[in-house]
C-alpha positions in Angstrom: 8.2 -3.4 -50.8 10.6 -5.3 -53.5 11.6 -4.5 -56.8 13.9 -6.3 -59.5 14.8 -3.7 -62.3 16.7 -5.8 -65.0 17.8 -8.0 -62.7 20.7 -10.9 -63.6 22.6 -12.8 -61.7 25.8 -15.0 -63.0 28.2 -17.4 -61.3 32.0 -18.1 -62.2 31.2 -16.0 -65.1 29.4 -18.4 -67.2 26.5 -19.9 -65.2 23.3 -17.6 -65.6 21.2 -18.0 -63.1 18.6 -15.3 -63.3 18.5 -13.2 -66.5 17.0 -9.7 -67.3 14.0 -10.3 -63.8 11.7 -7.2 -63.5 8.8 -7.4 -61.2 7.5 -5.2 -58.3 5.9 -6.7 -55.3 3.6 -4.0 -53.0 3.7 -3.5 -49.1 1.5 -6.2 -47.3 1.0 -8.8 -50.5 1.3 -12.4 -50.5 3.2 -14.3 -53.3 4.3 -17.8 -55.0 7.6 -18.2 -56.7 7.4 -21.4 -58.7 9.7 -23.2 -61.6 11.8 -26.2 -61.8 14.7 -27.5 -60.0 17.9 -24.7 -61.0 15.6 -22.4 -62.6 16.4 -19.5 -60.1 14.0 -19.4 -56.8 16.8 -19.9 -54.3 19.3 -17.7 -56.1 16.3 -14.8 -55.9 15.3 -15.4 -52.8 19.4 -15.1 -52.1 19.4 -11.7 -53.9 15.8 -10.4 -51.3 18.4 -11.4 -48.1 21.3 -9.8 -49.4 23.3 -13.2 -49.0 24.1 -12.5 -52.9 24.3 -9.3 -55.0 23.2 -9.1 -58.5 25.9 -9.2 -61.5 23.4 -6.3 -63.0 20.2 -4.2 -62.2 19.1 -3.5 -59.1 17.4 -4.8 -56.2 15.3 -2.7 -54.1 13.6 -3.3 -50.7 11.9 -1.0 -48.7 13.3 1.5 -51.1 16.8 0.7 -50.4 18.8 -0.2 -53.0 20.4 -3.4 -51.4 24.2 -3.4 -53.7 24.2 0.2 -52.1 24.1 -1.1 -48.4 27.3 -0.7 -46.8 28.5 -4.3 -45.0 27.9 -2.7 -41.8 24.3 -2.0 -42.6 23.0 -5.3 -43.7 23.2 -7.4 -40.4 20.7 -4.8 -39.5 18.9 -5.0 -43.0 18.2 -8.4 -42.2 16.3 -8.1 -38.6 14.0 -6.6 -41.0 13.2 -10.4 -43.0 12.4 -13.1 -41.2 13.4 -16.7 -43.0 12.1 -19.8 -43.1 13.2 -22.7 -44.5 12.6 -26.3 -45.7 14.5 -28.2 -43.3 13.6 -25.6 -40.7 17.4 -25.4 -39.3 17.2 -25.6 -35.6 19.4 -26.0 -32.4 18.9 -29.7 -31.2 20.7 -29.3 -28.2 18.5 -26.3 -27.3 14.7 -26.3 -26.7 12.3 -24.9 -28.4 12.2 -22.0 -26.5 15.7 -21.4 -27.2 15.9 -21.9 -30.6 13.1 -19.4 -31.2 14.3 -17.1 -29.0 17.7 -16.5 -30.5 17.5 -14.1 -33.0 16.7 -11.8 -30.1 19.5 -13.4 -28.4 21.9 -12.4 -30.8 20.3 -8.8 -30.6 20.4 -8.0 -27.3 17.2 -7.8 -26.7 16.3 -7.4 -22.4 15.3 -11.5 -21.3 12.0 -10.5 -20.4 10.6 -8.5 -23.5 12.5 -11.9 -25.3 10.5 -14.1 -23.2 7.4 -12.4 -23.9 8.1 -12.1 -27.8 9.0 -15.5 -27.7 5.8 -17.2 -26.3 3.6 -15.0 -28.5 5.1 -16.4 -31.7 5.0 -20.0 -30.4 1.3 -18.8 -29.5 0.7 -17.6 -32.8 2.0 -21.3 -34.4 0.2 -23.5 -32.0 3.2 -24.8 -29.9 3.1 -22.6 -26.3 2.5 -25.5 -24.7 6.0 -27.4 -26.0 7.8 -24.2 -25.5 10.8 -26.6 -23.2 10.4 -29.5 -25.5 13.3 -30.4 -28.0 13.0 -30.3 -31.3 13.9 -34.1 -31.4 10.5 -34.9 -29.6 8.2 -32.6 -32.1 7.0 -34.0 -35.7 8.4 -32.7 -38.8 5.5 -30.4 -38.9 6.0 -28.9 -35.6 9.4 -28.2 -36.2 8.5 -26.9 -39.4 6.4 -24.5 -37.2 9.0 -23.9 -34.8 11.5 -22.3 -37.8 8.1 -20.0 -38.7 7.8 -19.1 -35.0 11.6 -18.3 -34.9 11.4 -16.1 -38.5 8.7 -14.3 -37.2 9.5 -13.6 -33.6 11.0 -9.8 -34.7 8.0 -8.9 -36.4 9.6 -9.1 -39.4 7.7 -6.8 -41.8 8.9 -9.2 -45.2 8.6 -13.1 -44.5 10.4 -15.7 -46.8 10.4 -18.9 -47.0 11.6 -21.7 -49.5 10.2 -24.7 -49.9 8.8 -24.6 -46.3 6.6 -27.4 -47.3 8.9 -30.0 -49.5 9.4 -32.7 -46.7 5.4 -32.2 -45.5 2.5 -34.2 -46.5 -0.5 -32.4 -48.0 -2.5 -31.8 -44.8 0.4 -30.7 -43.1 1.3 -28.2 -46.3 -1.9 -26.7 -45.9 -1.6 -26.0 -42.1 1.6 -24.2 -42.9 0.3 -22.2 -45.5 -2.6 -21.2 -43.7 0.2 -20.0 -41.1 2.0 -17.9 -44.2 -1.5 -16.4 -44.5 -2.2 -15.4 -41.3 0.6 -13.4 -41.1 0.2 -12.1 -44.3 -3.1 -10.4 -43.1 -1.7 -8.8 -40.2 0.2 -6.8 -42.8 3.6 -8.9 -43.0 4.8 -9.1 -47.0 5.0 -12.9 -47.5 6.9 -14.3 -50.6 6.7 -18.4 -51.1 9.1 -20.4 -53.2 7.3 -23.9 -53.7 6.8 -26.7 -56.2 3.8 -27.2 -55.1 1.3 -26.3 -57.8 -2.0 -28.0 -56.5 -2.2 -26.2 -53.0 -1.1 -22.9 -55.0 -4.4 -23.0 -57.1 -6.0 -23.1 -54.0 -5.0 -20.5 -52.5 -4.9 -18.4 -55.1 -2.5 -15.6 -54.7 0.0 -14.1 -57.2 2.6 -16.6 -58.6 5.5 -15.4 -60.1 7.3 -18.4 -62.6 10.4 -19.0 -63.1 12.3 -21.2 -66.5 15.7 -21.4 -66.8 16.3 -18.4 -64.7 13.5 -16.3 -67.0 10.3 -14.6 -65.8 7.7 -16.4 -68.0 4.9 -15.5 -65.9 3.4 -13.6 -63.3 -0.7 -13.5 -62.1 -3.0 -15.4 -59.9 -2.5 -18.9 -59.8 -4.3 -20.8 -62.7 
């Protein structure tokens, strides 16, 4: 599903932020991507979404080489990732409805298959029943779950998220990872950038470790 071939990324010339990255990731699997603060998770993450392209090697997805794309290609390159991230990023002027409802919005897609798409996800998160709520009048974790239920709404078949839990308490963590995994075995590729190391171990999938921009490891949580 992804691969990184040599993979380095630089900015302004001077600043390195990911050096000499090979690793492969398979259809359906479920990840970690740990390290420190600057030592590259956002900037590969960045690289997977096509938001950046890579000062050398190669980035494949789906078996498409993503410098390759043409600009006119990758808006639709990216209906095929759904995003979620730590401080979720919705609408408050819209409900929740609306916010998860806009990537197919944006698309086109006919009100009522929206509609129906739409309450499945919040279904699928827990929230049908605040679907004309605000996000204002949800806790952090619900809107936390709101940004899943909007990343996943296309059926994305790769999920990413960073750092979905870093403004979560431990319970609440563990409730959104548990969402991560649910989708995960319905056959959606799920990669996780998180600094949190204890609810890793628990859960026991592949981490891939990042230092300084370097891949110092990669295997099932310790």
């Amino acid at each position: 599903m992804i691969a990184f071939e040599h993979v380095g990324k630089r900015y302004g010339g001077r600043f390195e932020a990911l050096a000499d990255i090979n690793f492969r990731v398979e259809r359906g699997e479920m990840l970690f991507l740990t390290g420190h603060s600057g030592a590259g998770k956002s900037s590969l993450l960045r690289l997977v979404m096509r938001l950046e392209r890579p000062s050398r090697g190669r980035v494949l997805v789906a078996g498409h080489d993503l410098d390759r794309l043409h600009i006119s290609q990758v808006p639709y390159y990216r209906r095929q990732i759904g995003v979620v991230f730590q401080d979720h990023q919705l609408l408050f002027d819209r409900d929740i409805f609306a916010n998860v409802a806009l990537p197919l919005t944006i698309q086109g897609v006919e009100p009522a298959d929206a509609a129906r798409r739409v309450r499945a996800a919040l279904d699928k998160v827990g929230l049908l029943h605040r679907e004309r709520a605000l996000p204002i009048e949800l806790s952090t974790g619900e809107q936390q779950r709101v940004g899943i239920a909007r990343a996943v709404v296309n059926k994305p078949a790769l999920l990413l998220a960073d750092e979905p839990t870093g403004n979560l308490d431990p319970q609440l963590s563990a409730d959104i990872m548990r969402l991560f995994e649910d989708f995960n075995r319905i056959g959606t590729t799920v990669m996780v950038a998180s600094h949190d190391l204890a609810l890793i171990a628990r859960l026991r999938h592949r981490v891939l470790k990042l230092r300084d921009g370097r891949l110092i490891g990669d295997g099932e949580a310790a």
